[in-house]
C-alpha positions as a Markdown table, in Angstrom:
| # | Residue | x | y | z |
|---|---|---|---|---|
| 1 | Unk | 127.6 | 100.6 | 97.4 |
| 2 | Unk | 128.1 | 103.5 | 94.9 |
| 3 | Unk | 131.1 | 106.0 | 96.0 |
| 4 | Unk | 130.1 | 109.7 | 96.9 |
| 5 | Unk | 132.9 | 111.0 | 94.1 |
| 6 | Unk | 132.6 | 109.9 | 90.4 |
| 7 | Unk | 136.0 | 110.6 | 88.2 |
| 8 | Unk | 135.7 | 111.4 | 84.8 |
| 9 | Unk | 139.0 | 112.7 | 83.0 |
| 10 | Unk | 139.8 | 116.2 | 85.3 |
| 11 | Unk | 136.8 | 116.3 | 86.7 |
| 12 | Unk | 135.8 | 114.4 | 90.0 |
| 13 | Unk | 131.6 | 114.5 | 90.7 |
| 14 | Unk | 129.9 | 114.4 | 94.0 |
| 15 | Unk | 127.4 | 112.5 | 94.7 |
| 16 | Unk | 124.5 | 114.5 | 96.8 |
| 17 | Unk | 120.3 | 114.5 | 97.0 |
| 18 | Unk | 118.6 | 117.6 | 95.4 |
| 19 | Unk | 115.0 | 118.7 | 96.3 |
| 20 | Unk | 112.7 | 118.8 | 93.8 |
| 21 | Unk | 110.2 | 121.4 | 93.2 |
| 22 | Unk | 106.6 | 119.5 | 93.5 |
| 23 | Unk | 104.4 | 120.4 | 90.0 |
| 24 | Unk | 107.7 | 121.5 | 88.1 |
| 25 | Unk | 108.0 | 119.3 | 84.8 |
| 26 | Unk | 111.0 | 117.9 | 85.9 |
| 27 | Unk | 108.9 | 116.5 | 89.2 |
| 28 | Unk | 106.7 | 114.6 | 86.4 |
| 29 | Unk | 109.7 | 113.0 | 85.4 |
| 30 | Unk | 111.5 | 111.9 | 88.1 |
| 31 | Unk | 108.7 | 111.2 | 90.3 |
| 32 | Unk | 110.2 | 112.1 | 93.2 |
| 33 | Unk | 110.5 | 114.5 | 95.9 |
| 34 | Unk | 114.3 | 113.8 | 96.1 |
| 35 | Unk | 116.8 | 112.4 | 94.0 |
| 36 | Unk | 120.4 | 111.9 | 94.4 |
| 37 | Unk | 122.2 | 113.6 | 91.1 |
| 38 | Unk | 126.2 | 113.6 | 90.0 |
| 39 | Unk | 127.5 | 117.1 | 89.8 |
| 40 | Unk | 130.5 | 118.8 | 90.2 |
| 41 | Unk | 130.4 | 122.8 | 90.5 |
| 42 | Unk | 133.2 | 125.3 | 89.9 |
| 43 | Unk | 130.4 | 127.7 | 88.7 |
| 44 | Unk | 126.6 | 127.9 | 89.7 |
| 45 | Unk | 123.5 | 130.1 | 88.6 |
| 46 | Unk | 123.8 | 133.2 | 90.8 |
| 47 | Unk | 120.7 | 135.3 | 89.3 |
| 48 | Unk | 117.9 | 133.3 | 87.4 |
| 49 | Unk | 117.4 | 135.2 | 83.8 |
| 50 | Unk | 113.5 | 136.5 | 83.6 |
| 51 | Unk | 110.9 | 134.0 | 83.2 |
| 52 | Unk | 113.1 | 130.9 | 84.3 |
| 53 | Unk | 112.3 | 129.3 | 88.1 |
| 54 | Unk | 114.4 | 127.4 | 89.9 |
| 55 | Unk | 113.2 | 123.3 | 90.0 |
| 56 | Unk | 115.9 | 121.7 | 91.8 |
| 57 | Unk | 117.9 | 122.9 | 94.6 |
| 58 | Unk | 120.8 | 121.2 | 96.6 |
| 59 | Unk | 121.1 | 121.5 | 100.2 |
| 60 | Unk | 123.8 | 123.9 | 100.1 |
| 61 | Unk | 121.6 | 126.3 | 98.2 |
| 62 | Unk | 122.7 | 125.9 | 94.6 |
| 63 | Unk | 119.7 | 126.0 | 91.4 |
| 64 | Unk | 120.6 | 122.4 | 90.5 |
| 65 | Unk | 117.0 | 122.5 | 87.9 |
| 66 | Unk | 115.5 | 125.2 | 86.1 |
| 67 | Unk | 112.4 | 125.9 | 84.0 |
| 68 | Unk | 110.7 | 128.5 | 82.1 |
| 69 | Unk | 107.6 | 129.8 | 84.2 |
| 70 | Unk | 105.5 | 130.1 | 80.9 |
| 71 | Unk | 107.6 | 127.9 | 78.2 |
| 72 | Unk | 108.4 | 124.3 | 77.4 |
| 73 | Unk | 112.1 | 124.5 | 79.0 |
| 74 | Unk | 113.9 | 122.5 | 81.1 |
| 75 | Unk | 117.3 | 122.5 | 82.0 |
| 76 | Unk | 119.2 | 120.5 | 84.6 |
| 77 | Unk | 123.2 | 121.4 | 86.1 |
| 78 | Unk | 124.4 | 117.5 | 87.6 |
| 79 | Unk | 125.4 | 114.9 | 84.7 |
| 80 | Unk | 122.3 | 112.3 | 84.3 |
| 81 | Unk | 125.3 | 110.3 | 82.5 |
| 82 | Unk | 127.2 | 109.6 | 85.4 |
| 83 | Unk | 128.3 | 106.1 | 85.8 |
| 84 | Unk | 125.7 | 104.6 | 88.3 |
| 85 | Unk | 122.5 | 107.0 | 88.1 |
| 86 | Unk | 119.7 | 104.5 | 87.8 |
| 87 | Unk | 118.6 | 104.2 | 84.1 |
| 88 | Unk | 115.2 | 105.8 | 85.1 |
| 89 | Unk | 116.8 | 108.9 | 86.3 |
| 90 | Unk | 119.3 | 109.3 | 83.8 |
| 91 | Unk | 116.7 | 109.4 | 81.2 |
| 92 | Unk | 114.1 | 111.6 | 83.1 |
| 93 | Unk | 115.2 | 114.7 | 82.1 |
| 94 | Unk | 115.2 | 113.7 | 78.2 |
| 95 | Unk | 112.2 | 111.8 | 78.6 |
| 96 | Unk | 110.5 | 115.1 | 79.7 |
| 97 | Unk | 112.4 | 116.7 | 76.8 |
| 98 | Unk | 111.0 | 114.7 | 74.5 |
| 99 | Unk | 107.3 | 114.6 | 75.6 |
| 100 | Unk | 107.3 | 118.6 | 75.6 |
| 101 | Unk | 109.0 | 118.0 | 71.5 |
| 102 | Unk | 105.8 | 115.7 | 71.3 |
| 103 | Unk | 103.4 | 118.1 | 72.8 |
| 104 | Unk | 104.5 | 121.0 | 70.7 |
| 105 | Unk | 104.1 | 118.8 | 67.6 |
| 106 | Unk | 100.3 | 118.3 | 68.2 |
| 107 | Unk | 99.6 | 122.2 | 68.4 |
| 108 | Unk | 102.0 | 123.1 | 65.2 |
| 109 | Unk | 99.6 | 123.6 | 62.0 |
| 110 | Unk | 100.3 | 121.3 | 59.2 |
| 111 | Unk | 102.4 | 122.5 | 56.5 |
């Protein structure tokens, strides 16, 4: 069984489930209503900036995802690098990266 705390140098993780927003890219990704992510928060996003939405959220309230409403951005705030995060997770949030690099490619002009 995987522990609930993670220690990497200073910094010791939590293990916990976030919900995640149905339709938002990073649901494409993960495929999942729920997913339990590595984080450990001495700071968290208090105000989203214009234009971003909150994708992700952990049961004590904190944005754990974002995404632009109208842009190809997605961010995430737990550490998909985090010794024992299934391989599929840990790559979900580059995986989406990389298909919205791949769909902007296909609309740029060529030079």
């Amino acid at each position: 069984a995987r522990s609930t705390r993670v220690r990497r140098g200073g910094l010791a993780w939590t293990w916990h489930d976030v919900t995640v927003s149905a339709g938002s890219l990073l649901h494409d990704a993960v495929a999942a209503d729920t997913i339990s992510v590595a984080s450990g928060h001495h700071q968290a996003i208090g105000t989203l900036a214009e234009g971003l939405v909150a994708t992700a959220i952990a049961a004590d309230g904190v944005v754990e995802a974002v995404e632009h409403a109208s842009e190809p951005v997605i961010a995430v705030q737990w550490h998909p690098e985090a010794e024992g995060t299934p391989v599929e997770l840990a790559s979900a949030p580059f995986a989406a990266f990389a298909d919205l690099v791949h769909a902007g490619r296909s609309t740029l002009a060529p030079r």
